[in-house]
Every structure is written in C-alpha cells, then in structure tokens.
N, C-alpha and C positions, 0 to 999 in steps of 0.2 A: 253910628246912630247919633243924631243929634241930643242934645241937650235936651230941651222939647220931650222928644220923642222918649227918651229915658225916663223922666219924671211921670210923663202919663204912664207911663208901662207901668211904675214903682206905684201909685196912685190909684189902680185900677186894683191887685194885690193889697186886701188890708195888710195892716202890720204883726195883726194877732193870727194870722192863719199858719195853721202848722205846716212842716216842712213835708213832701210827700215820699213815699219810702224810696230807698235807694233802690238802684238796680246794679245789674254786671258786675262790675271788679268793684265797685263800691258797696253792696250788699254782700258780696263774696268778703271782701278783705276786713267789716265789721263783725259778720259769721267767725271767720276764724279766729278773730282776736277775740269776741265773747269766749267761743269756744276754750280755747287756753288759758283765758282768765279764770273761768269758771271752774275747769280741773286743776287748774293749780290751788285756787283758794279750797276746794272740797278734800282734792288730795296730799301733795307734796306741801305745799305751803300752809294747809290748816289752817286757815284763815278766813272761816263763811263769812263772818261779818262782815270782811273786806270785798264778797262779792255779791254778798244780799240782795244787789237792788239788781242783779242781773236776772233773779229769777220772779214771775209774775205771781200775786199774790194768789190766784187760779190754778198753780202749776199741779201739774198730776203728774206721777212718774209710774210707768208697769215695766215690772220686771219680771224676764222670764223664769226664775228661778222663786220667788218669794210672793207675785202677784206683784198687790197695789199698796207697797210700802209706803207710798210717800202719796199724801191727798193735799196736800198744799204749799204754798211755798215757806208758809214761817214754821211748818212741820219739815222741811228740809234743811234748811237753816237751823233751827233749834236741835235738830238728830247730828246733827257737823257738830255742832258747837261742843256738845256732849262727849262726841267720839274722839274732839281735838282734845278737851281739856282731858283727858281721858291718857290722854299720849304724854301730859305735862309732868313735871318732873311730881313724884307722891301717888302720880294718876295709876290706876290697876295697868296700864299697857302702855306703862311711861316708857319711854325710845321708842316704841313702834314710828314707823315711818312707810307710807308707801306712795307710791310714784304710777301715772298714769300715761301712757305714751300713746300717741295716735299712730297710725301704721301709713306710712307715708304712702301715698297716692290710692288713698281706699277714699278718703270723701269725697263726695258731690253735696253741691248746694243748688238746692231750686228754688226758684220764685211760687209763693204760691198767692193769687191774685195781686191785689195791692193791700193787703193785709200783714203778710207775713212772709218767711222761709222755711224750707225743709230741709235738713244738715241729716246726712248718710253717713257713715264713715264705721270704720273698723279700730279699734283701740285694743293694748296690753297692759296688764297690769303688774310690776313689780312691788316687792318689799326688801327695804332692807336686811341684812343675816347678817351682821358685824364685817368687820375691816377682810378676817378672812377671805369670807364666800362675797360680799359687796350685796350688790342688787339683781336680785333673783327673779326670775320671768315666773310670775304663778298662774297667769291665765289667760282669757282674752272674752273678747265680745265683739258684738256691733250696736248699735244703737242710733234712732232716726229721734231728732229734735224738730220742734216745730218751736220756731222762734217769730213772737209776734210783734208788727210792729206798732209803737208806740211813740206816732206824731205829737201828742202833748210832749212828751219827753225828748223826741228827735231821735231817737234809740229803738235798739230790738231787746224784747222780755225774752224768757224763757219761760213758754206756756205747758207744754211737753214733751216727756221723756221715755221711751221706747225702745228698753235695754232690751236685749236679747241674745239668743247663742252666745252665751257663757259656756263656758270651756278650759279643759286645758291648754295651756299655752303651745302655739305652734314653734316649732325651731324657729331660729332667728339670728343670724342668717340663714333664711332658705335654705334646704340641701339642692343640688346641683341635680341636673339631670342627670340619669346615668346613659 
C-alpha cells in the first residue's frame, strides 16, 4: 500500500476511537490469562487488590450453595481483602492457604455479540494440611463468567459469576475403566 493510500486509511480512523473487541485466539488467550489472574489473586496468591481492576464495578456473583453473595464488585474485593488479612500472620485463620485449579480441557469460551464473552469451564479446589498430608483436593465446581468488554479500557471486566455444582471433589487422577 502506498504511502498516500496509508495516511488516508490512518486519517479517515479518528485517533480517540476505541479498539474494537478481540475475537478467536485473541479473545480466548485474554479470557484465560484474566482467568488465572483473577483466581490467583482471590485464591493462592491472596492478593484482591492486585486484581481489582479485573472485576467490573456492576459484577454480581450467584452461587449455587449461598445465593447472591456478592452484589458488586468493591463488595468482592473488600470480602477477599478481609478473608486475606484474616490468613496473615495474628489473623484468626493465620496459615490457611488454599489453591484453585481449573480442570484441564473442561473450558469453552464464546463470543457473545461484540460486547463481551462467556468462559465455561470446570475447576477444583484445594487446601493446604501441613508438610505431612500437602495439598488436599476438598471439592469442585463449574462456573460460567460473562466477561465484558471494555473499549475505553482496551480490556475484558468481569461483570458475572455463575458458580455452581459445588461438590465433593472427584478422584483425580480418574479411575480407569474397568
């Protein structure tokens, strides 16, 4: 493309218009790294603050077990923060530690319009038991995210959360067929 022909294209494209959302392995490969940011900072890492801005100020979370825990997003962020320093050393549940693992080839990500995403996936939950026992499998779930996106920003929020089938933990490794 010529010279010419480039500046008009750039020219025609204000400079302030926002980026429009991604799609394919680009929308996918943003989903999973929210994804794993977000459970690390809520879970293993204990660190809301450090993932704050992943969730939208709107976010709703329904849980199968407790209802509608969490009505927004500085009510999920401030219930972490609580629960971390809670774990710190003085804290009532000082060492607890636990660990969120996603269940390898259980997610799907969908496009939904040009707005947002929808993230499926299946996850386990451990905790720590001392050096002994190590990190012990207590449960499991699924849960679907609706992850919106947010052109001002160039990024995907987390608007909601749709935990569900909570359970005991299934073996892992699999048992074999017999």
């Amino acid at each position: 493309m010529s010279a010419i022909l480039l500046a008009q294209a750039a020219a025609a494209v204000p400079a302030d218009t926002p980026p429009p959302m991604p799609t394919g392995e680009e929308m996918v490969s943003r989903i999973e790294a929210n994804d794993a940011r977000l459970f690390w900072g809520f879970f293993e890492g204990c660190d809301p603050d450090a993932v704050a801005d992943l969730v939208h100020e709107d976010f709703r979370m329904v849980h199968d077990l407790v209802g509608l825990p969490l009505a927004s997003g500085k009510q999920m962020v401030d219930q972490a923060r609580e629960a971390c320093e809670a774990r710190a050393p003085g804290g009532k549940n000082e060492g607890y530690k636990n660990r969120r693992l996603l269940v390898p080839g259980s997610r799907t990500i969908k496009k939904l319009g040009d707005w947002g995403a929808l993230e499926e996936a299946h996850h386990t939950f451990l905790e720590w038991r001392g050096k002994e026992k190590g990190w012990v499998q207590t449960g499991g779930g699924r849960y679907l995210h609706i992850w919106q996106w947010m052109p001002e920003e160039g990024r995907f929020r987390l608007l909601e959360s749709l935990s569900l089938d909570h359970g005991p933990a299934p073996a892992y490794p699999p048992e074999t067929a017999r």
